[in-house]
C-alpha positions in Angstrom: 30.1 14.1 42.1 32.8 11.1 42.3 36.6 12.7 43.1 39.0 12.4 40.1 40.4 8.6 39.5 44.1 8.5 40.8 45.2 5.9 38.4 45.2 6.4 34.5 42.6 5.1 32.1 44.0 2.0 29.4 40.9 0.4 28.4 38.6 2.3 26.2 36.2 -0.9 26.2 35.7 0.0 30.6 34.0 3.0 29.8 30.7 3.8 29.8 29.3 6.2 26.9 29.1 9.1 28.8 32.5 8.9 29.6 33.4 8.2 26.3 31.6 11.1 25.1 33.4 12.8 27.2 36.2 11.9 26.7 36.0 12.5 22.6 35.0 16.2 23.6 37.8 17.0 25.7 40.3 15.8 22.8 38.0 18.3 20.5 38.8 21.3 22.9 37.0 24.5 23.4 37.4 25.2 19.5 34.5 22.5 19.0 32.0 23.8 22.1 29.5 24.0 19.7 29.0 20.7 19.8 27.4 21.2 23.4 24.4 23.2 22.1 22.8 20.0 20.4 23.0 18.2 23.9 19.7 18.7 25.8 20.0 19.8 29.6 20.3 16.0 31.0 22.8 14.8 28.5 24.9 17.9 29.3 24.6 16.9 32.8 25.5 13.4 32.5 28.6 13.9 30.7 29.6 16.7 32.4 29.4 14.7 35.4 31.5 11.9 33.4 33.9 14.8 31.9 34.7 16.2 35.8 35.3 12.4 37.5 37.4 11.0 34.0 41.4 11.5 35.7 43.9 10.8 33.4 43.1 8.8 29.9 46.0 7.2 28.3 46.9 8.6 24.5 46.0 5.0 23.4 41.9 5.2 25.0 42.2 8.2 22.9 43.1 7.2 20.0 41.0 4.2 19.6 38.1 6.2 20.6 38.8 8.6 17.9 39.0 5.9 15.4 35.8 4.5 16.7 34.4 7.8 16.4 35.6 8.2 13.0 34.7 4.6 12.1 31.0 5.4 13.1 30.8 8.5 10.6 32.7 6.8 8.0 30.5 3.9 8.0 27.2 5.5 8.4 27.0 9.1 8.0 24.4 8.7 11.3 26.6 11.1 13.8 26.3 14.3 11.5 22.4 14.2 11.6 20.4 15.3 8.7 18.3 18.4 7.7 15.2 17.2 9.3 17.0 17.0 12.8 18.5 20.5 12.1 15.0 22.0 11.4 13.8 20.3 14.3 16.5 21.5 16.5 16.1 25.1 14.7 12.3 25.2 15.2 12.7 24.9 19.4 13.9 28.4 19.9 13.5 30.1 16.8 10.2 31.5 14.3 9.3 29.1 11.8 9.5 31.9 9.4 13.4 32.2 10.4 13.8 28.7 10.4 12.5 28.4 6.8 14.8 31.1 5.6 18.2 29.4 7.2 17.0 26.3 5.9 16.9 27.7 2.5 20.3 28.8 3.0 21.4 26.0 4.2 20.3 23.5 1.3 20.5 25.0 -1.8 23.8 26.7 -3.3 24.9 29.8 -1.4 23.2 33.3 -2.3 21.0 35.6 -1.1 18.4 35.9 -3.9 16.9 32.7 -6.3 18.6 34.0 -8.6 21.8 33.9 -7.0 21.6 30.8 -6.2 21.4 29.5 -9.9 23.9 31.8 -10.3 25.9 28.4 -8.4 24.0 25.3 -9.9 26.0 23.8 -12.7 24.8 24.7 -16.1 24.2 21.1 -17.2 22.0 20.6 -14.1 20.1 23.3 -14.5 19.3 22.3 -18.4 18.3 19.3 -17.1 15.3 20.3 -15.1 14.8 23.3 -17.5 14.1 21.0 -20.4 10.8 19.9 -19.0 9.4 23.2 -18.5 7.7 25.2 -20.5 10.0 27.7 -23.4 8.4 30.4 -21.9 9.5 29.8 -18.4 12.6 29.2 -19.1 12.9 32.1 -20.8 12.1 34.6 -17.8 14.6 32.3 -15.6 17.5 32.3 -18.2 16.5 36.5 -18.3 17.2 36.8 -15.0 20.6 35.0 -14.4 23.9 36.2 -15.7 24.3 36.4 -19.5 27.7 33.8 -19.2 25.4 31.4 -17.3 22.7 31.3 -19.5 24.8 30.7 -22.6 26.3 27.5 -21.0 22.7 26.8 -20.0 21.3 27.6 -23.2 24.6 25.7 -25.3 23.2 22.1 -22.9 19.3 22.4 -24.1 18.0 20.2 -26.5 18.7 22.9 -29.8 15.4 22.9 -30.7 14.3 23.5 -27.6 17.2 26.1 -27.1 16.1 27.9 -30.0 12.5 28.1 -29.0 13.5 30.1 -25.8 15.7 32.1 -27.1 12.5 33.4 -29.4 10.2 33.9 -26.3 13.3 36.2 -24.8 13.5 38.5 -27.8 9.7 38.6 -27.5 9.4 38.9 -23.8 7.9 41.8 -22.6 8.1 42.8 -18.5 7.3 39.9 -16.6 4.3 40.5 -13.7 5.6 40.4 -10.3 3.4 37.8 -9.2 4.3 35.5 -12.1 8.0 35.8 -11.1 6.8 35.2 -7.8 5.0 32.3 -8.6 8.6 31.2 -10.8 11.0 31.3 -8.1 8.2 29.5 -5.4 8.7 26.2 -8.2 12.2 26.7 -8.1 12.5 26.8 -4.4 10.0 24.3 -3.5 10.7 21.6 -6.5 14.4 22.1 -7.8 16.6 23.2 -5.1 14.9 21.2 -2.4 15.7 18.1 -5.2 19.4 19.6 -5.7 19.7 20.0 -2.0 18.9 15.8 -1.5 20.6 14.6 -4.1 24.0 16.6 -3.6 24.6 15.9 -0.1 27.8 14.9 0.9 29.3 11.5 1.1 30.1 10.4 4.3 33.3 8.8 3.1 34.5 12.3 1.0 34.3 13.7 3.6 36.1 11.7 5.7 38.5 11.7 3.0 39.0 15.2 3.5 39.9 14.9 7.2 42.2 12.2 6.6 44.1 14.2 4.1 44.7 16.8 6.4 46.6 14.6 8.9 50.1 13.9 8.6 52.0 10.9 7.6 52.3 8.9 10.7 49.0 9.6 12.1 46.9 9.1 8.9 48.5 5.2 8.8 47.8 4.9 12.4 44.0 6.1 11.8 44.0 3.8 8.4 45.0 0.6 9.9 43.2 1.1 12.9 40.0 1.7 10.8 40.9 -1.2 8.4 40.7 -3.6 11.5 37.3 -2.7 12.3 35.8 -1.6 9.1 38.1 -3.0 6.0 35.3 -1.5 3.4 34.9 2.0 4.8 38.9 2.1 4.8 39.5 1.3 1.1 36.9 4.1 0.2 38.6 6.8 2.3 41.8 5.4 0.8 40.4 5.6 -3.4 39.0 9.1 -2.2 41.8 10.7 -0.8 43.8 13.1 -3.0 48.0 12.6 -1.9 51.2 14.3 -3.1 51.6 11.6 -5.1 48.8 11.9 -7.6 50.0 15.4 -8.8 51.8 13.2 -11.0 48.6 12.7 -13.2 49.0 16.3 -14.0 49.2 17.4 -17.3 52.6 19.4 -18.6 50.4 22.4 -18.6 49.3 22.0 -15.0 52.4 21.1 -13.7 54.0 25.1 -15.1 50.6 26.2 -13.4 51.3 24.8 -10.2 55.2 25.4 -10.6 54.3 29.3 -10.3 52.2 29.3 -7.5 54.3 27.2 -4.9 56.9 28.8 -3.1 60.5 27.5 -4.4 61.4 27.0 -0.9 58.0 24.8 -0.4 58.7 23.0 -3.5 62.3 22.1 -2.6 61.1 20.6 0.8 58.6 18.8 -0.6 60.6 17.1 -3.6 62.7 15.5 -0.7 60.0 13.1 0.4 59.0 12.9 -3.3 59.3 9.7 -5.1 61.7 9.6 -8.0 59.4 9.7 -10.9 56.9 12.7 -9.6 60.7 13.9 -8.5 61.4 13.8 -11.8 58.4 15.2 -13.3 58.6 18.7 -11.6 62.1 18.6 -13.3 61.2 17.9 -16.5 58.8 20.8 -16.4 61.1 23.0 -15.2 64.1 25.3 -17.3 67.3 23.7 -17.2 68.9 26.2 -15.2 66.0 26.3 -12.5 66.0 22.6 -12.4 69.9 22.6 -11.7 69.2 25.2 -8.7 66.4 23.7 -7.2 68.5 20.2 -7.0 71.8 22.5 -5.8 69.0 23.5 -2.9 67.7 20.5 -2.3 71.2 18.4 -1.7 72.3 21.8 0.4 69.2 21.2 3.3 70.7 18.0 4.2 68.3 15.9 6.5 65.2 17.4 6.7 62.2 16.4 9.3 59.6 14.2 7.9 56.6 16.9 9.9 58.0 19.9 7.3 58.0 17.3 4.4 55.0 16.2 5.4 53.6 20.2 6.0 54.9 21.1 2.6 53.5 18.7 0.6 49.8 19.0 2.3 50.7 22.7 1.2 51.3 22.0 -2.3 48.2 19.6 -2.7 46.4 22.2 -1.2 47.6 25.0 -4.0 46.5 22.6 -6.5 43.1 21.7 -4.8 42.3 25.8 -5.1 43.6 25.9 -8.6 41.1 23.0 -9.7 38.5 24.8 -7.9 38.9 27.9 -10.2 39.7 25.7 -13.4 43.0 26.5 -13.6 44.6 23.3 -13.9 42.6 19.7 -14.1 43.0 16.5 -11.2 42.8 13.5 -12.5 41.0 10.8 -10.1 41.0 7.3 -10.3 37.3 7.4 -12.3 39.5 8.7 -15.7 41.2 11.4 -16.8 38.5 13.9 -17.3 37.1 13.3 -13.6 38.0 16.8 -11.3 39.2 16.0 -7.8 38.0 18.9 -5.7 
């Protein structure tokens, strides 16, 4: 094994991919050691090997192999793998049995039972595949999820159709194991294997995702570096990120909703960094009196450090993010006003 290089690494374009690996798994940190377990004994060698002889790296050959990294998952999704690989993987240490159950888990919508898992699967896409099945089926399916679920299932048939299952359930006597059996094997096998392909995650959202999560300075830094090499991949991060800014698309409504789950304290640090018309908009939706306070607090803090500003408004977006998730308030994304931004 070569000794540790004396003098500091500057050009990320000198090292070999080994090292670079390396050196991307070193800026991940023991948090991320999972990472290790899909590297077969000789790749673990050779970067090891790499990892032990690396000396210092400058921030910059971080940085830009970072953004390389991220360019390479943004652009082709082809460093996150794919089901196939992870069943692969699965099936070298593990019964296929096992493997068939995490698999299961692992594609369709979380639960423990088929039932459950419809319990997840949005009503309209459920009515979708229903429709082409026969009343009677769907009438032991819609039986065996919860009654609020198969309303909204039932309200998105075709009504003829609706009404023709709802006939076979007042009819329906107890339904043989092995038919149910036979039920939930067509639902496994041909719908939520289906759901499973067809709802994968974007590359890019989730991308987006990450990027929202870094601050100010470092998401422009990772944004025009990534623009450089990849202009295309950059504007869809940018379109699919969700920013401070586009709470102001909130309704009046959701803007009270949010007001009363954000700390005042939050809010007030946030507003500073705020531009004048979203500044503006909190106000607006706000008492007079508490509107007058929160500007008397706000003036009082003086200068204030653009990492808290930039903390508390990830924070706020955040609250809002969880309060579209339970359908408390709406987002509005750039595809219209009725889109939800989750």
């Amino acid at each position: 094994m070569s000794p540790p290089r004396g003098k500091a690494i500057n050009d990320a374009s000198k090292l070999s991919g080994p090292e670079k690996a390396a050196v991307v798994l070193l800026a991940l940190g023991e948090e991320h050691s999972v990472i290790w377990e899909a590297l077969d004994d000789e790749e673990i060698k050779e970067v090891s090997q790499a990892m032990a002889s690396l000396g210092t790296v400058s921030a910059k050959v971080v940085e830009d192999l970072l953004v390389e990294f991220v360019s390479g998952m943004s652009s082709t999704g082809a460093i996150m793998g794919s089901f196939e690989q992870t069943q692969r993987l699965l099936n070298s240490f593990l019964p296929p049995e096992k493997v068939d159950s995490l698999m299961e888990e692992i594609r369709g919508p979380a639960g423990r039972t088929m039932w459950d898992k419809l319990a997840n699967v949005n009503e309209a896409v459920l009515a979708n595949y229903l429709k082409n099945e026969y009343p009677q089926t769907v009438a032991v399916v819609l039986s065996k999820i919860k009654s609020e679920h198969a309303a909204r299932v039932l309200a998105a048939l075709p009504e003829d159709f609706a009404l023709e299952c709802v006939t076979r359930m007042l009819r329906m006597e107890p339904v043989q194991r092995e038919i149910l059996d036979k039920i939930e094997q067509t639902l496994r096998t041909e719908f939520m294997s289906n759901l499973a392909r067809t709802s994968k995650r974007d590359s890019h959202e989730m991308m987006a995702d990450i990027f929202n999560n870094f601050d100010r300075q470092t998401e422009g830094r990772f944004i025009a570096a990534l623009e450089e090499r990849n202009r295309e991949s950059a504007e869809r991060i940018r379109a699919l990120m969700f920013v401070f800014e586009d709470l102001n698309k909130l309704d009046p409504g959701g803007v009270q909703t949010l007001l009363r789950a954000v700390e005042k304290d939050q809010l007030a640090l946030a507003l500073k960094g705020a531009s004048d018309s979203l500044r503006e908009m909190f106000f607006s939706n706000m008492s007079e009196r508490a509107s007058k306070i929160m500007r008397e607090d706000m003036e009082s803090m003086g200068p204030v450090r653009l990492r808290d500003v930039d903390a508390a408004q990830m924070a706020m977006v955040q609250v809002a993010k969880d309060l579209a998730a339970k359908g408390e308030i709406m987002l509005a994304g750039s595809g219209g006003d009725d889109e939800l931004i989750y």
